[in-house]
Backbone bond lengths (Angstrom), bond angles and torsions (degrees), N, CA, C in turn:
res aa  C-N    CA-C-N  psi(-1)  N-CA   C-N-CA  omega(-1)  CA-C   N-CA-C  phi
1 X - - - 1.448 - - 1.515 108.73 -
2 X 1.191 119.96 127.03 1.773 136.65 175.95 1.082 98.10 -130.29
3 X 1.939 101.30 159.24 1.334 114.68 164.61 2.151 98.56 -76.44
4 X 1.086 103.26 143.80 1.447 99.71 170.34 1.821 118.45 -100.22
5 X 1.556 127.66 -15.92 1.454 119.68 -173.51 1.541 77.15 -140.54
6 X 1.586 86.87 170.55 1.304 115.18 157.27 1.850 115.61 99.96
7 X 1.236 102.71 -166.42 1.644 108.08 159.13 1.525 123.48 -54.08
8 X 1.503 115.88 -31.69 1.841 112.65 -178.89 1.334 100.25 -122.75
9 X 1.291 108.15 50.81 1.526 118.54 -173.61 1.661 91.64 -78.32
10 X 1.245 121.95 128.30 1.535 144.21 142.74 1.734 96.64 112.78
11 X 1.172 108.20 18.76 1.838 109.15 -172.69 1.667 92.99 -85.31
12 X 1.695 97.49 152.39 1.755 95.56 179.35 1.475 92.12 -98.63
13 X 1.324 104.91 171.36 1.148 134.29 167.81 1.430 116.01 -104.81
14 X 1.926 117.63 137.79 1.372 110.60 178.46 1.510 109.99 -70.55
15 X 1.513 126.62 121.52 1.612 140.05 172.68 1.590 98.95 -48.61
16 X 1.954 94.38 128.43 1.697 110.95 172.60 2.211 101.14 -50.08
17 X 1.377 107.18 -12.52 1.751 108.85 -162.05 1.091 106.54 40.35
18 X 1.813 125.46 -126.53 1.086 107.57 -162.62 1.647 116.69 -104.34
19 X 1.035 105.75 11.05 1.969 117.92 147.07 1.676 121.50 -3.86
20 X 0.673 136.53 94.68 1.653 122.01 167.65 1.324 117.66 -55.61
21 X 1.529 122.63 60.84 1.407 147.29 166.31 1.101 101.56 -89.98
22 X 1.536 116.30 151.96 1.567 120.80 157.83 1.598 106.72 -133.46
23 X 1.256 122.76 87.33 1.490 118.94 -164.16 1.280 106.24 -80.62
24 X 1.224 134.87 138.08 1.535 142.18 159.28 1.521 108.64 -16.78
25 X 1.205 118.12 105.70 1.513 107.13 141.07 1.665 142.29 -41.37
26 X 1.153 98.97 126.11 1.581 104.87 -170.90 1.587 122.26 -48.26
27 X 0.933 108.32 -31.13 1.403 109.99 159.79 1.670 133.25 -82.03
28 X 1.267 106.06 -17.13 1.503 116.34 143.57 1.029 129.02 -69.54
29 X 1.367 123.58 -56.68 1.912 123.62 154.21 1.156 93.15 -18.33
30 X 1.363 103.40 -111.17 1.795 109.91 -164.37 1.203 131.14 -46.10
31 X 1.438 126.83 -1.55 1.483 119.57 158.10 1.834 102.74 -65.82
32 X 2.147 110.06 -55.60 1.278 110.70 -176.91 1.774 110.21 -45.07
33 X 1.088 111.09 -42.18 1.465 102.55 -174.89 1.541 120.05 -83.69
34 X 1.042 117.27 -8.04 1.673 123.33 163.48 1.395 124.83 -75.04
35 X 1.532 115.18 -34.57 1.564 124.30 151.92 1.633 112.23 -67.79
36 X 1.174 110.94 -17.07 1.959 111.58 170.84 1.060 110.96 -81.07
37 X 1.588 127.56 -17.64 1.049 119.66 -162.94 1.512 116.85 -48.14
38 X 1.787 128.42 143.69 0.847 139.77 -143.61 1.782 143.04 54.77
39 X 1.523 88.49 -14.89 1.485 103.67 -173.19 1.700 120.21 -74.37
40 X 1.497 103.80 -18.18 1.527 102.88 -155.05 1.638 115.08 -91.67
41 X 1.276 100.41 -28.07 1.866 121.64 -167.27 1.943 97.48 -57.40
42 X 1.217 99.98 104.98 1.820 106.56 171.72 1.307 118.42 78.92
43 X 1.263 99.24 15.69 1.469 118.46 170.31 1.969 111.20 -69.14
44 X 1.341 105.73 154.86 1.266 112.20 175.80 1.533 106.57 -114.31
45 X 1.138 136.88 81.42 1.384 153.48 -167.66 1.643 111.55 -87.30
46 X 1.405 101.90 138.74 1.738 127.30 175.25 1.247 106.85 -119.44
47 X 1.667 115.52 107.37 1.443 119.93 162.08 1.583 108.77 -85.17
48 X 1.424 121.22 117.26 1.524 102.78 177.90 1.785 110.09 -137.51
49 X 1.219 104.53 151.96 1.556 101.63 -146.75 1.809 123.45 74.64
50 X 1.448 106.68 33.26 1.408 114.33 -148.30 1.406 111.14 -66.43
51 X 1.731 110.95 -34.05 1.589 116.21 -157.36 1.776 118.59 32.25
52 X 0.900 119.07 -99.21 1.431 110.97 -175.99 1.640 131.16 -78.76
53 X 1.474 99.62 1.71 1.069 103.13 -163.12 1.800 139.24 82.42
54 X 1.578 106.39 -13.86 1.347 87.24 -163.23 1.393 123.52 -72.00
55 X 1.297 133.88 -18.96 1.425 118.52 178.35 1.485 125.30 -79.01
56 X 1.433 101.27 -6.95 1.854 105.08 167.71 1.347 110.25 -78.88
57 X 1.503 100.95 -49.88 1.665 111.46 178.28 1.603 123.86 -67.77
58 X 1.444 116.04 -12.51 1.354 123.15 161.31 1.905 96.44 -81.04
59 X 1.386 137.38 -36.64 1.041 125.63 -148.04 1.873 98.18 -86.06
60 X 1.307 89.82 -30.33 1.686 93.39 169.29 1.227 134.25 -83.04
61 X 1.744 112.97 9.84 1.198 118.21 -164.61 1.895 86.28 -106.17
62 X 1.530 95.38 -20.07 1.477 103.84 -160.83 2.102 98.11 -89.09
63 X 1.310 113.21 -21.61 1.435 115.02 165.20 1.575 107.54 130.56
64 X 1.273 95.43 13.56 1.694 96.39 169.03 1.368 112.09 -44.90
65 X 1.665 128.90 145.12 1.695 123.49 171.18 0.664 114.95 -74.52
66 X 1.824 126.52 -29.00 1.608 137.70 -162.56 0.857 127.80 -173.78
67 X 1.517 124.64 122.33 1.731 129.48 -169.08 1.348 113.48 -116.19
68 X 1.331 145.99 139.26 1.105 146.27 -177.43 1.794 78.58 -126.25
69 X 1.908 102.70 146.31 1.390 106.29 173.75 1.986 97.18 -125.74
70 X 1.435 125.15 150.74 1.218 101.56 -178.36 1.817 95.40 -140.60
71 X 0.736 90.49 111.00 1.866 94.62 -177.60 1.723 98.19 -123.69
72 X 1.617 119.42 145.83 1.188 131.74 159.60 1.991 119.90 -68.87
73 X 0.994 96.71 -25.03 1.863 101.51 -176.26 1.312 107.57 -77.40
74 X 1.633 116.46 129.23 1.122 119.32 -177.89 1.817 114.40 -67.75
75 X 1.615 80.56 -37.38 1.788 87.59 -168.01 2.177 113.66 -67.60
76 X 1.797 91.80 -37.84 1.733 93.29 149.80 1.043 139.46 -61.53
77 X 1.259 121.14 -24.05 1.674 125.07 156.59 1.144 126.97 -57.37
78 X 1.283 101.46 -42.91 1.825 115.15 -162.68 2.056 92.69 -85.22
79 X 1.612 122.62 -26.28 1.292 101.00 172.40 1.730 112.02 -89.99
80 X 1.055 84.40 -15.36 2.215 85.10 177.65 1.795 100.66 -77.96
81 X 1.246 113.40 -35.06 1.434 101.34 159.43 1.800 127.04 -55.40
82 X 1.344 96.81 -29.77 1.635 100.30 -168.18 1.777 83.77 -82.77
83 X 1.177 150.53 -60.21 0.985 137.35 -90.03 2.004 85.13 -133.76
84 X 1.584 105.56 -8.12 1.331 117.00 148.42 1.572 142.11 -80.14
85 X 1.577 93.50 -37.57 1.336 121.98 149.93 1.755 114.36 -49.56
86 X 1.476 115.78 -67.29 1.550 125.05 -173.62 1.937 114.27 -42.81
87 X 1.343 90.72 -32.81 1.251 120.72 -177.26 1.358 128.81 -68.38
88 X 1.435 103.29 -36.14 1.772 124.79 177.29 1.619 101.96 80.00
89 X 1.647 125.60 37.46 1.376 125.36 -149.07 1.830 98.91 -125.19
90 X 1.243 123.20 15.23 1.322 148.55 148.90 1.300 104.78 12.58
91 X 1.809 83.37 -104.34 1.238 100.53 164.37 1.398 164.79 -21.58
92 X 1.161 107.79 -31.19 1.407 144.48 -136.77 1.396 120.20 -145.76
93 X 2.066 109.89 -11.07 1.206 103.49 168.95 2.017 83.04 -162.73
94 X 1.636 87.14 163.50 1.568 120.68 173.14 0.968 117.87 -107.56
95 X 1.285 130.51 161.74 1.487 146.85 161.94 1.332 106.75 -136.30
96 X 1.613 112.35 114.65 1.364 114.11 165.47 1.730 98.35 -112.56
97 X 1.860 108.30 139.24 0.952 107.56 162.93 1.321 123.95 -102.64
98 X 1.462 125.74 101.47 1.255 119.66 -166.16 2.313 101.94 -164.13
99 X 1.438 96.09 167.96 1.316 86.10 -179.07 1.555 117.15 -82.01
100 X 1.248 110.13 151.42 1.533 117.61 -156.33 1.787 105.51 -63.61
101 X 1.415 123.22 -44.26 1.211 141.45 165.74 1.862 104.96 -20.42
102 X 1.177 82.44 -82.56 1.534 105.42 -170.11 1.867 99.93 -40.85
103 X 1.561 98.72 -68.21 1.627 121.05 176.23 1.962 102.27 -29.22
104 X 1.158 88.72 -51.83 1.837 87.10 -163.59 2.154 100.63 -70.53
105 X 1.162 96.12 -33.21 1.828 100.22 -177.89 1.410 115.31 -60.91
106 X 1.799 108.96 -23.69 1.254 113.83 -174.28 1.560 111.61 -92.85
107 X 1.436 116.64 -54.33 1.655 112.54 131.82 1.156 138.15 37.34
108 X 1.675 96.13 -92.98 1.480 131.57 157.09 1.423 121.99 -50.54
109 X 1.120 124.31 -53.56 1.732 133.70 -171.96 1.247 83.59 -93.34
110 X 1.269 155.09 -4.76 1.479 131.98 147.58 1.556 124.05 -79.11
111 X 1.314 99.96 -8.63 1.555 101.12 -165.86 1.268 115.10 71.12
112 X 1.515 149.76 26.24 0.916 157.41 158.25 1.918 119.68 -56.16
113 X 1.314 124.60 121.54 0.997 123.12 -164.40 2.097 112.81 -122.64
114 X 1.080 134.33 161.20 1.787 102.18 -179.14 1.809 81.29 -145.28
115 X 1.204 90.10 -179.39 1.533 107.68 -174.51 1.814 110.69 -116.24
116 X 1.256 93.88 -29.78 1.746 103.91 151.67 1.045 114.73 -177.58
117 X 1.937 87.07 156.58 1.330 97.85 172.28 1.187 133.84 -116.87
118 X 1.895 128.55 144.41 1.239 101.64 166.85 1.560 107.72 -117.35
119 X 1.411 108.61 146.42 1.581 140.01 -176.70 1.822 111.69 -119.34
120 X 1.256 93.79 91.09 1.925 126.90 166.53 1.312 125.27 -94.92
121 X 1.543 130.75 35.39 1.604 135.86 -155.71 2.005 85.37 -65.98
122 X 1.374 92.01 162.61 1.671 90.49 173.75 1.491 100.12 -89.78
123 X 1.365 111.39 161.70 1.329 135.10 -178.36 1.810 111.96 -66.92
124 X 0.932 123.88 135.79 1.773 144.39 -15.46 1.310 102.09 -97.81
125 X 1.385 111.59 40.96 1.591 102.86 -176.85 1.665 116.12 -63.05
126 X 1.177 124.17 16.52 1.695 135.55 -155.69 1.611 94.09 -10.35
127 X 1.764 106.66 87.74 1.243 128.57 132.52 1.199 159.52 -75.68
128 X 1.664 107.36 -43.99 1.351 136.62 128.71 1.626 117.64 16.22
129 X 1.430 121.39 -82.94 1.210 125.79 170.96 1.187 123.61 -40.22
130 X 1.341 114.39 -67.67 1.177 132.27 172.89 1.530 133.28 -56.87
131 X 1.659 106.41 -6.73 1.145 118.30 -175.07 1.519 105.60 -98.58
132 X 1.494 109.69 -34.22 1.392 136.35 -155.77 1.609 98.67 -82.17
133 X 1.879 111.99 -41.78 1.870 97.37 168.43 1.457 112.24 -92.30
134 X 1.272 125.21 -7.00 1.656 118.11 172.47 1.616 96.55 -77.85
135 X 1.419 155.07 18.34 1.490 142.54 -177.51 1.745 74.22 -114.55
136 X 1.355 121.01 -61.00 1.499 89.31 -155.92 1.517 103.39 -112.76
137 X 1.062 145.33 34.19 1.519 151.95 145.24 1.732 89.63 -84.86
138 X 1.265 151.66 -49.26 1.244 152.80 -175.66 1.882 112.48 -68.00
139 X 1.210 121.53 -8.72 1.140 137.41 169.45 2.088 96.12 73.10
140 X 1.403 116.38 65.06 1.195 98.91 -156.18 1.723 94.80 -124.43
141 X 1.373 113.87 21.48 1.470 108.81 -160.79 1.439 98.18 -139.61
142 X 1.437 128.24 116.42 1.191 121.77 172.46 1.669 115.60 -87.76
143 X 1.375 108.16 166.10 1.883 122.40 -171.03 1.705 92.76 -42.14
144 X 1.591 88.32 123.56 1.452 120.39 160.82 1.349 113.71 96.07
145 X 1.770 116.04 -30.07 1.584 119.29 178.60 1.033 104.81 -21.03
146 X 1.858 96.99 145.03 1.397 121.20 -169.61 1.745 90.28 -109.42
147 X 1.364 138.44 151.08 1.453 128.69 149.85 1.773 104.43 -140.72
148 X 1.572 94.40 125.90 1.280 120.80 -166.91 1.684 107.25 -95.04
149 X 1.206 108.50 113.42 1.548 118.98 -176.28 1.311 111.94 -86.35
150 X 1.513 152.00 117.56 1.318 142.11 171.66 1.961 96.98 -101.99
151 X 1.068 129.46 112.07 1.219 134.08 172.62 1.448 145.35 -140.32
152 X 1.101 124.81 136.61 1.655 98.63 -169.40 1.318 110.45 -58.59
153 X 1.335 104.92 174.92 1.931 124.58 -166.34 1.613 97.18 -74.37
154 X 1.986 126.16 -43.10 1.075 85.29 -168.14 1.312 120.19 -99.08
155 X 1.489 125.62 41.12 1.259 140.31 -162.03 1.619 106.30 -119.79
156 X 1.542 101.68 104.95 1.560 92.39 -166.19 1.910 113.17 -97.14
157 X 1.379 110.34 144.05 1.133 102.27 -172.49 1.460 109.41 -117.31
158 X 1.364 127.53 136.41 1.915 119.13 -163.30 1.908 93.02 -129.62
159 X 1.114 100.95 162.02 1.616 101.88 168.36 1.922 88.28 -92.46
160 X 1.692 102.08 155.30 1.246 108.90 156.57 1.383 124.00 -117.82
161 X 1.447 110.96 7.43 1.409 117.73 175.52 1.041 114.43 -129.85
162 X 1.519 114.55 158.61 1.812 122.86 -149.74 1.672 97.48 -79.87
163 X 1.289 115.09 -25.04 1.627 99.28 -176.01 1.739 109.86 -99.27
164 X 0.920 109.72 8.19 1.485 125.66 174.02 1.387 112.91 -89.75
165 X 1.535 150.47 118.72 1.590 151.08 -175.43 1.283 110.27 -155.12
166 X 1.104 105.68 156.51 1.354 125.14 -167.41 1.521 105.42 -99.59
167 X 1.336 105.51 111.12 1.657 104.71 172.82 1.272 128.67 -104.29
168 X 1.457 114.56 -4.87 1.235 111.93 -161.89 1.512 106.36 -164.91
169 X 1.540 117.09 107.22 1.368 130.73 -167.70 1.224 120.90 -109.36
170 X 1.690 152.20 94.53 1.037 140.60 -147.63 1.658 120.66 -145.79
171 X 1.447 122.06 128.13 1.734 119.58 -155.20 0.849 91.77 -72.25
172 X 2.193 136.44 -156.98 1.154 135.52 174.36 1.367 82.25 163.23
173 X 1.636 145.01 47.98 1.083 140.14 169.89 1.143 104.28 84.22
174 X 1.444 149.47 -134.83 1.047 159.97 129.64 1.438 119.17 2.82
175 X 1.647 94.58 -51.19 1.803 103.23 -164.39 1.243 118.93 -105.65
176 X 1.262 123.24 139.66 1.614 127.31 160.85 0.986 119.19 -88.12
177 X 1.660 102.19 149.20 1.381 110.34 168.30 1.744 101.89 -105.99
178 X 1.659 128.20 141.12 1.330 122.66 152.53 1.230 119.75 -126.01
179 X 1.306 97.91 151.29 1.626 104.34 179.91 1.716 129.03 -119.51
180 X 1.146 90.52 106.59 1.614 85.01 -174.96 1.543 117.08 -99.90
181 X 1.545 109.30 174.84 1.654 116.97 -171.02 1.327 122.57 -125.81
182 X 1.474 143.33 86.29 1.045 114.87 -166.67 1.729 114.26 -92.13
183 X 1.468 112.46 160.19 1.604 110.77 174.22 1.477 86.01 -128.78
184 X 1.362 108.52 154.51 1.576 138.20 160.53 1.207 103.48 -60.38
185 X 1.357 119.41 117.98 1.781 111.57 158.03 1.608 113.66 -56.47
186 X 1.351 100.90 167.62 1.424 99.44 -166.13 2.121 105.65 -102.65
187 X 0.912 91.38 135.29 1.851 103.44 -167.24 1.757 97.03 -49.31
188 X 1.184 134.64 110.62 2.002 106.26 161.94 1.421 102.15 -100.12
């Protein structure tokens, strides 16, 4: 695992080993981030379901301002900590270890808002859905957020709200990637 673009372009990443991680393939990364193109620079980004981190830590290599990562596994925390650390990426990003549920409720009663998200639940836990209306029934996505779905094929994911759409649908063997858009309704 490497970062592939950006400022920590060709840096490795510490391996989940024998972890029950399934980190993005590198050639999935960079397809997801080639359809981002332009999207990421000063962005306020949510990795959730993160395990290793790589699509926050590719998004910060790419110029994200700020990543929060939120995974339930202690032992994934403690390497997305190392592998933030390895990075010199401190600053610039969190690791909470805790369940994502809870994470997104608190979020909310903070008024906390992101510019994207990415959502990696492990396989076949069909999380996805459920993750995808708690970001914006939770008021957790500001004008234009992008949220990037990595999911298996037979796990289908739909918007249920009118300012929520699907822009961007993509195979990967088995797995999809989707991309959705949210806009702010407009105040009358």
């Amino acid at each position: 695992m490497r970062i592939t673009t950006g400022s920590l372009k060709g840096r490795r990443l510490k391996s989940p080993g024998n972890l029950k991680i399934r980190p993005p393939l590198d050639q999935l990364k960079q397809s997801v981030f080639n359809m981002l193109a332009g999207e990421i620079e000063g962005k306020v980004v949510l990795d959730l379901f993160s395990g290793t981190g790589s699509f926050g830590l590719e998004a910060l290599s790419r110029g994200a301002e700020s990543v929060i990562f939120v995974d339930s596994s202690f032992k994934a925390c403690r390497l997305l900590k190392e592998n933030v650390k390895l990075l010199q990426q401190e600053d610039k990003a969190s690791v909470m270890c805790r369940k994502v549920n809870d994470t997104l409720e608190d979020f909310s009663s903070s008024g906390k808002q992101f510019d994207l998200v990415f959502v990696d639940p492990p396989f076949p836990a069909n999380l996805c859905q459920k993750t995808l209306d708690k970001l914006t029934e939770q008021h957790l996505l500001n004008h234009q957020a992008l949220i990037v779905i990595h999911h298996y094929q037979k796990e289908e994911v739909n918007s249920s709200f009118p300012n929520l759409g699907l822009v961007r649908k993509r195979k990967f063997g088995d797995n999809l990637v989707s991309i959705f858009l949210y806009s702010k309704q407009e105040q009358t």
